[in-house]
N, C-alpha and C positions, 0 to 999 in steps of 0.2 A: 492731942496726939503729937508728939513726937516727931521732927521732920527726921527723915535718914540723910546719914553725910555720904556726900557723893565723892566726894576725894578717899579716896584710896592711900595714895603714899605719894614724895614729893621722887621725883626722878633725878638722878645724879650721872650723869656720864659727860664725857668731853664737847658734846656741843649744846648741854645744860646748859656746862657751865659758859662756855663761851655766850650762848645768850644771855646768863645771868649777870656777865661784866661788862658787855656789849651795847644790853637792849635793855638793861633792867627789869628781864623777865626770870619769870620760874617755871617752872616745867612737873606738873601735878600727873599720875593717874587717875583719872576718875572713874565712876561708874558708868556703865554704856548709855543709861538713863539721863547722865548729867547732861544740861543745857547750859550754855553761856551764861545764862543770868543767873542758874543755881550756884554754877561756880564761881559767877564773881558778891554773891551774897555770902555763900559760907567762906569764902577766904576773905573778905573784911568782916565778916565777925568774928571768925575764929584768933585773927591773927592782926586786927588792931589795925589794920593800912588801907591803904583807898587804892583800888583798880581801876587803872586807863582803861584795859582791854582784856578782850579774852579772845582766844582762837580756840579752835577746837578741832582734832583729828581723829578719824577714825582707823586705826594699823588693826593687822591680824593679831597684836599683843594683847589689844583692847585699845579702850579711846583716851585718846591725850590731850587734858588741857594748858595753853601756854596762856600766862595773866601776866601782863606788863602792867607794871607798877607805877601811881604816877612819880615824877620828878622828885615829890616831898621826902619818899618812903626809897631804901635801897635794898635792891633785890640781894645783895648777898650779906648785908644785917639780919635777913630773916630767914637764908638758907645756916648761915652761924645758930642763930636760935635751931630750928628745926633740925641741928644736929648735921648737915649736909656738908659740911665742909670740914 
């Protein structure tokens, strides 16, 4: 069986990006389902890098994962890939 992805779409607005050049983080929707550890297994498999951390919010918009990246891997090398910049 088939896991389902929990990431949604990668989120782009001003203070994204500011954490993306700041904190070496990216800024994911997920599904309301997703947990920490789903999200930090589908974003190193899907996208090739290793995850410090992951936070996770819950807003009225739906829930929002931030993944800091470790030191090796740069957050806005793979917001360029994912089309984000």
């Amino acid at each position: 069986m088939a896991e389902e992805s929990v990431i949604m779409s990668p989120v782009s607005s001003e203070s994204s990006i500011a954490l993306r050049e700041q904190a070496n983080t990216l800024e994911f929707l997920v599904s309301r389902k997703a947990t920490k550890g789903k999200v930090k297994r589908e974003v190193e498999k899907r996208f090739n890098v290793k995850v410090e951390k992951v936070n996770v919010q819950n807003t009225l918009r739906g829930k929002r994962a931030f993944v800091k990246l470790t030191s090796e891997y740069k957050a806005s090398e793979l917001a360029t890939t994912l089309g984000m910049l």
